[in-house]
C-alpha positions in Angstrom: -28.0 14.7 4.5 -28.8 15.9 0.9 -24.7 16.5 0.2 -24.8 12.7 1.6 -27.3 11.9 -0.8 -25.6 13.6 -3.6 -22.1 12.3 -3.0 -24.0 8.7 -3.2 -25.7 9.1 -6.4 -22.3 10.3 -7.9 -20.5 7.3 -6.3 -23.7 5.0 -8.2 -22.9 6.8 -11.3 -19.2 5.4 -11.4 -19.9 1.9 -10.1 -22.8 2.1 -12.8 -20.2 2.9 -15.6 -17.5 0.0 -14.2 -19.8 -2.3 -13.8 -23.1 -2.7 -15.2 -26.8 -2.5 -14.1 -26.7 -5.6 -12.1 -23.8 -5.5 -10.2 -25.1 -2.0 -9.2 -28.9 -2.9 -8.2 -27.0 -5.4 -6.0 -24.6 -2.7 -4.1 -27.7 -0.2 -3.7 -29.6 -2.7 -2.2 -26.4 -3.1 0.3 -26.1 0.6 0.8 -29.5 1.3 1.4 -29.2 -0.8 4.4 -25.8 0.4 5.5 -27.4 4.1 4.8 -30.4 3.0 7.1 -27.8 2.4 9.9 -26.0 5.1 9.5 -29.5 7.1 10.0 -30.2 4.8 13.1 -27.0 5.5 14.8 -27.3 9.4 14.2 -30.4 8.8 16.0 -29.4 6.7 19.2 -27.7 8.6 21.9 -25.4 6.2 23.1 -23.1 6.3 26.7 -19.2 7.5 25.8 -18.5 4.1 27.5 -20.7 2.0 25.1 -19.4 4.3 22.0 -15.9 3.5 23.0 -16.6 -0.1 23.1 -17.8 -0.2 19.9 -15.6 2.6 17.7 -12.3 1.4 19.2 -9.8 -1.3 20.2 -9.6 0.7 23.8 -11.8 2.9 26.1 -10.3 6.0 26.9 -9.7 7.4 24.0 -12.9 10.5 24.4 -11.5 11.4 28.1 -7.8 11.4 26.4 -9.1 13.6 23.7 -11.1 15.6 26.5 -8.3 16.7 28.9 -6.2 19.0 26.0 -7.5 22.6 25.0 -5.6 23.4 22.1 -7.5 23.3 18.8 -7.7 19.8 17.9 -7.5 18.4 15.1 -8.5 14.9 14.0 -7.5 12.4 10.7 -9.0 9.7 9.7 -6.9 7.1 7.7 -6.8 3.3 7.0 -4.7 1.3 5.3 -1.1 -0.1 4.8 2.3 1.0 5.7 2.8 3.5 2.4 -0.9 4.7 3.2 0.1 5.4 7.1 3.4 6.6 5.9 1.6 9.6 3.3 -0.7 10.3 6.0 2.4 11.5 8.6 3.0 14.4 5.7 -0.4 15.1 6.0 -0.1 15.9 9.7 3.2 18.0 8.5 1.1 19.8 6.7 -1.6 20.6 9.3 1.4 21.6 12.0 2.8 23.7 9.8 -0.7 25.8 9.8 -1.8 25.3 13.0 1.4 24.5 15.2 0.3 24.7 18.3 -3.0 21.8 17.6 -3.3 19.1 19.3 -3.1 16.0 16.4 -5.1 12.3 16.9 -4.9 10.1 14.1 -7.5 7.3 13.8 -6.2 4.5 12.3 -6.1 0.5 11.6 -2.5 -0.7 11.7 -1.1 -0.8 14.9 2.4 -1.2 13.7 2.1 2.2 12.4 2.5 4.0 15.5 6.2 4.0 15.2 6.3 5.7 12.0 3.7 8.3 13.3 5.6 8.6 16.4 8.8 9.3 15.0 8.0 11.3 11.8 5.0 13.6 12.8 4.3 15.3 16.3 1.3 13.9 17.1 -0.6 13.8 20.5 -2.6 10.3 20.3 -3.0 7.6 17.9 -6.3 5.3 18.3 -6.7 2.0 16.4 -10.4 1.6 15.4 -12.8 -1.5 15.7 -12.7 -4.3 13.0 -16.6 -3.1 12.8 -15.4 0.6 11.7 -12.4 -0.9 9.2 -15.2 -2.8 7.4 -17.4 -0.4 7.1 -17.3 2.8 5.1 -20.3 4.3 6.5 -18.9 3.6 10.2 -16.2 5.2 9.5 -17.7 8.5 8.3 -20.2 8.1 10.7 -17.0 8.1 13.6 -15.3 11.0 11.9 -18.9 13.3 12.1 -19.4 12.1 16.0 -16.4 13.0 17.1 -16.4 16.3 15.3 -19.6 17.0 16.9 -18.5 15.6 20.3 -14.8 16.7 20.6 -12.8 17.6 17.1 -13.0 20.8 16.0 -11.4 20.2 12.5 -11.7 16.4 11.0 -9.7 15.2 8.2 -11.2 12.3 6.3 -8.3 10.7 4.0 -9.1 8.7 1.0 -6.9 10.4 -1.1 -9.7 12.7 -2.2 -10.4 14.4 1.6 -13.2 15.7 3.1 -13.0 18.2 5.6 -15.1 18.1 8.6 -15.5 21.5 10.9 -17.3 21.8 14.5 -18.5 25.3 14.5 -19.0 28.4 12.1 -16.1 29.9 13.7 -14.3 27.8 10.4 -17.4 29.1 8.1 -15.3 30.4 5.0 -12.7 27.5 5.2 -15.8 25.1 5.1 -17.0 26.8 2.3 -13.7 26.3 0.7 -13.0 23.4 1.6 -16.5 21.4 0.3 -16.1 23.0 -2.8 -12.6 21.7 -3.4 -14.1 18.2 -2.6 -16.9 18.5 -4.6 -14.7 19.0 -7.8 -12.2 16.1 -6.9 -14.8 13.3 -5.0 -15.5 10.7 -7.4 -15.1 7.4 -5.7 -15.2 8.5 -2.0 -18.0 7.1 -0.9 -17.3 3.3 -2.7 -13.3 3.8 -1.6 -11.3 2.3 -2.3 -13.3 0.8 -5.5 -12.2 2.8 -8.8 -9.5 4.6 -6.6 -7.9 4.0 -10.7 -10.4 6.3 -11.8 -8.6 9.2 -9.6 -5.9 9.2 -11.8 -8.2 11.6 -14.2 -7.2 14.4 -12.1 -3.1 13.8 -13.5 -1.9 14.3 -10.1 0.3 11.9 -8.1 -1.2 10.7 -4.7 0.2 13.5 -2.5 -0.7 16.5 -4.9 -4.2 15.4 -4.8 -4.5 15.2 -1.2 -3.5 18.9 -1.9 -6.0 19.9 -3.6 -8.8 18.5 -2.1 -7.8 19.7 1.1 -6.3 23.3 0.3 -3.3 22.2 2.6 0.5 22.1 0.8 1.7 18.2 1.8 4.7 17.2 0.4 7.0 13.5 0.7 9.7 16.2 1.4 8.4 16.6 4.8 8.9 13.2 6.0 12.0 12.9 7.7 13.1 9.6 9.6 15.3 9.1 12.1 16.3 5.9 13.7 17.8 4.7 17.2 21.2 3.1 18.3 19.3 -0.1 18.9 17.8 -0.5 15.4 21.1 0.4 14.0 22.9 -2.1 15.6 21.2 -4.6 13.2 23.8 -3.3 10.2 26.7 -3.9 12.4 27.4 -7.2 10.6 26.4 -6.6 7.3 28.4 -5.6 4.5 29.5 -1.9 3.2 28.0 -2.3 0.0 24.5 -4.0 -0.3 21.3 -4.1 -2.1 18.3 -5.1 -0.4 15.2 -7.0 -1.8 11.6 -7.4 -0.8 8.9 -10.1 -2.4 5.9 -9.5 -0.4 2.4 -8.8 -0.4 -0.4 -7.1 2.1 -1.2 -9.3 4.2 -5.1 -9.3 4.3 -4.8 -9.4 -0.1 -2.5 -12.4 -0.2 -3.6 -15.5 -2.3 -3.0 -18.8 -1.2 1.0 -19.0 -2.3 1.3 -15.7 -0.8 1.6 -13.4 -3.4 -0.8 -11.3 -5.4 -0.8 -9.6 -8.8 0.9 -6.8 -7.5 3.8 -9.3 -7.2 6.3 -10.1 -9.9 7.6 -13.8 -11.0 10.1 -15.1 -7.9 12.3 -16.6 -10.8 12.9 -13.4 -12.1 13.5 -11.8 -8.9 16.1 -14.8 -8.7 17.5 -14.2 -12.0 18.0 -10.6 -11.2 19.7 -11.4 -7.8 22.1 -14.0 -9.6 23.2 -11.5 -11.5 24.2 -8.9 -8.6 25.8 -12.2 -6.8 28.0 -12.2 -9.8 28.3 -8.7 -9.7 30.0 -8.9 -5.9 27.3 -7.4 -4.5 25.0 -9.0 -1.8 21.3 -8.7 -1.6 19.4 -8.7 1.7 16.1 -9.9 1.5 13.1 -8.1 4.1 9.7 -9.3 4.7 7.5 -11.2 6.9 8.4 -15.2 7.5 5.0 -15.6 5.2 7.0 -14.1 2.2 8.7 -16.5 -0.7 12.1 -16.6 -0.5 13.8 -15.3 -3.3 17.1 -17.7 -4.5 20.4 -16.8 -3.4 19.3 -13.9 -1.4 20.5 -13.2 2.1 17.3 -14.2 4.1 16.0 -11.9 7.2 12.7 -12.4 7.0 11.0 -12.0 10.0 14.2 -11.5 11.9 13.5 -7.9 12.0 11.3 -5.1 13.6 10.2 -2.8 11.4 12.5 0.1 12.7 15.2 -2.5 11.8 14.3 -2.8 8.3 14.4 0.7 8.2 17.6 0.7 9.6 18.8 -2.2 6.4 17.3 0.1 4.1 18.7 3.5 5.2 22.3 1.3 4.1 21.1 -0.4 1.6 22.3 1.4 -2.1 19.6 0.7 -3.4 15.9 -1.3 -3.3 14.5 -3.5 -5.2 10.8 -4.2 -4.5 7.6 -3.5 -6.9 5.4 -1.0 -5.2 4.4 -1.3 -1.6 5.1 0.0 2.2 9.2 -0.5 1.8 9.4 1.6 -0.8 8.0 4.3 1.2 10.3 3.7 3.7 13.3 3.3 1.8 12.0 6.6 0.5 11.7 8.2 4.1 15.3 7.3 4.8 16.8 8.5 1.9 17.6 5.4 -0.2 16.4 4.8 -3.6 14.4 2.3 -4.7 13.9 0.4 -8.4 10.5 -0.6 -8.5 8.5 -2.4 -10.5 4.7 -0.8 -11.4 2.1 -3.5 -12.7 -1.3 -2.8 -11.4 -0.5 0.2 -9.6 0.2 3.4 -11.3 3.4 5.4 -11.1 2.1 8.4 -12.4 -0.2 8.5 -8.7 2.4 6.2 -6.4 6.3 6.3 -7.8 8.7 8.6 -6.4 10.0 10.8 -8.5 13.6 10.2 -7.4 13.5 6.3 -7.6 14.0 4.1 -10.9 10.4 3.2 -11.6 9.8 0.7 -14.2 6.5 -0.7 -16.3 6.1 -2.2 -19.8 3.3 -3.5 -22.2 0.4 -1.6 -22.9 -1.8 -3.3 -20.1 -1.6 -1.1 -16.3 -3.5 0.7 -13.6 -6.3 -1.4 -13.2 -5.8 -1.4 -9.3 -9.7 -1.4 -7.5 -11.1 -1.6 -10.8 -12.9 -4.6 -9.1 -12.8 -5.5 -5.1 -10.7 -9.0 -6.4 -8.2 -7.3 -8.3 -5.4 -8.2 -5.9 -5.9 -12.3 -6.6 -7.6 -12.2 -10.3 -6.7 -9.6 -12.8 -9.3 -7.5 -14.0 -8.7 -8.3 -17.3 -8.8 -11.7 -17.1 -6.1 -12.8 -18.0 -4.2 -15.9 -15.8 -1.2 -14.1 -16.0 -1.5 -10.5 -15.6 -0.1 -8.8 -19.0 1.3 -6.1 -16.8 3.6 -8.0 -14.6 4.3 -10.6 -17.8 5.9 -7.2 -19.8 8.8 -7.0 -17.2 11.3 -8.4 -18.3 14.4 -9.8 -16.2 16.5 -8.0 -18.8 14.6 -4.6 -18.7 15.6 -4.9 -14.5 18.9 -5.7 -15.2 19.7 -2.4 -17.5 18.2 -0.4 -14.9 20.4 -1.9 -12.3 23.5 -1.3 -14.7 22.5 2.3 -15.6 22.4 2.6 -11.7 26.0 1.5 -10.9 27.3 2.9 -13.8 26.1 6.5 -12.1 26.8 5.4 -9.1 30.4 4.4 -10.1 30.5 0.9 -8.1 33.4 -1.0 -6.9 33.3 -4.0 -6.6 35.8 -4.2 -3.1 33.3 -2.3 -1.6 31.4 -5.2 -1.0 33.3 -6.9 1.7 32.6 -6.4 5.1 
């Protein structure tokens, strides 16, 4: 409880510098009384059944966990596809030290269990309550139940993780462990507020999950492969094609669904005219929800998402600012040029892909809980997403060809 207490009053230290005095009486006040819960519920002594109920989309899930007698190992993670997608390198990483543990990932996103199922050995994936995803101290609260009921190793991922052990048989890894946290932690008990702030560290996303964990995860360990049946999908299409993406999460949209993540759908269009001239098709992916970007080839919502990974795996190359395709595109070996504006590259972008910013104005991203429909700054068009320029895109696709040594007849189907 006094580490609790300590990780708090650091977390009240950073909103206090981000946002003033006010703004942080008012979130005491609110996690006093989720703190107060989360004291009541380590209290109450509650029927599996009743736990079930309230933890988790389905019951089950204990008497699942129950019935294997390996070491077991638990992860908890919420979040998008790229979030569910770093995670699976995560459990690479914990198979290749304990191969023989039994892996449950506890998740929000149901559509992810195709990517955990196909990327990482895993032996059960649970989707958590809308309760748990909304609340921070629910879900911390889970991850130290079930580590006390079932899990003898829990991983709590928010970037920065915390490492959760059953018994002193893992004494000296805890000790190793919590002091690895304590020097990274800064915003994990407000995440994802001032997940920006994490970039103090200079480490990308996946190196700091290293080093707050002591485990080596790498995007080198993700490896995809795809069935017959998704394949089929690319049948038609041509030999030569770039794909194209315009979307947004879907709980962060605004109301013309985009969000300042998203760059101008003219200049998307301006930048696929020019590959149209070029001979070279561009597929656009998304949801039906998505605008429609000009001249592209639409197949929005006409595919699963093991199909899209199928377009992308033939795609040459991506175009998308940063989000859950260009994870995939990453996981199946096809490069990607994407555009950074709130988001940093120095914690998301790929090494290998053609990551582009400009200006002087970025990585403001859960600076404030609205930055996804206002920008923190203020300004009505974010400066970072203004810098782009359609022409700036269009040298980076022509430095690409010219490496790439494009024909133009290898367009035709």
């Amino acid at each position: 409880m006094l580490r609790l207490l300590r990780n708090h009053y650091k977390s009240f230290q950073l909103y206090y510098n981000n946002r003033g005095i006010i703004l942080t009486i008012k979130r005491s006040i609110e996690v006093s009384i989720e703190l107060f819960f989360y004291i009541f519920l380590n209290i109450l002594n509650i029927s599996d059944y009743l736990f079930e109920k309230y933890y988790f989309c389905t019951t089950g899930v204990l008497k699942k966990i129950k019935s294997n007698r390996n070491l077991k190992i638990g992860i908890f993670r919420l979040g998008g596809i790229g979030d569910i997608i770093e995670s699976c390198a995560l459990v690479n990483a914990l198979k290749n030290k304990w191969p023989d543990a039994d892996i449950y990932l506890f998740i929000k996103n149901a559509r992810g269990n195709i990517f955990y199922n196909n990327i990482a050995q895993l032996s059960g994936v649970f989707n958590v309550s809308d309760t748990v995803q909304e609340n921070i101290f629910l879900q911390t609260k889970l991850a130290n139940t079930m580590t006390k009921k079932l899990i003898d190793i829990f991983y709590i991922d928010r970037y920065v993780t915390k490492v959760l052990y059953k018994n002193s048989k893992f004494l000296n890894e805890e000790k190793e462990t919590d002091k690895l946290f304590d020097k990274y932690n800064l915003n994990f008990d407000v995440f994802p507020l001032f997940t920006n702030s994490l970039l103090l560290f200079g480490m990308n996303v996946y190196d700091l999950k290293s080093a707050s964990s002591g485990l080596k995860i790498s995007p080198g360990s993700l490896k995809f492969s795809i069935d017959l049946d998704a394949l089929n999908i690319c049948k038609n299409l041509p030999e030569y094609f770039f794909t194209i993406h315009h979307g947004s999460d879907i709980q962060m949209k605004l109301s013309n669904n985009i969000q300042t993540k998203n760059w101008f759908i003219n200049r998307w269009s301006a930048v696929v005219d020019y590959l149209n001239k070029k001979g070279i098709p561009v597929i656009q992916l998304g949801v039906p929800g998505d605008q429609y970007i000009k001249n592209a080839t639409d197949v929005r919502g006409k595919t699963t998402l093991l199909e899209t990974a199928a377009i992308l795996k033939k795609s040459k190359l991506h175009l998308d600012t940063e989000g859950g395709l260009v994870h995939i595109a990453k996981i199946v070996n096809t490069k990607s040029l994407v555009l950074f504006v709130p988001t940093a590259i120095e914690f998301y972008g790929y090494k290998d892909n053609i990551n582009l910013k400009a200006g002087n104005c970025h990585n403001c991203w859960w600076s404030k809980r609205n930055w996804q429909y206002e920008c923190p700054k203020g300004y009505k068009i974010p400066e970072c997403m203004n810098s782009i320029t359609v022409d700036m895109a269009i040298k980076s696709i022509k430095d690409f060809l010219k490496s790439n040594q494009f024909n133009a007849s290898k367009t035709t189907t």
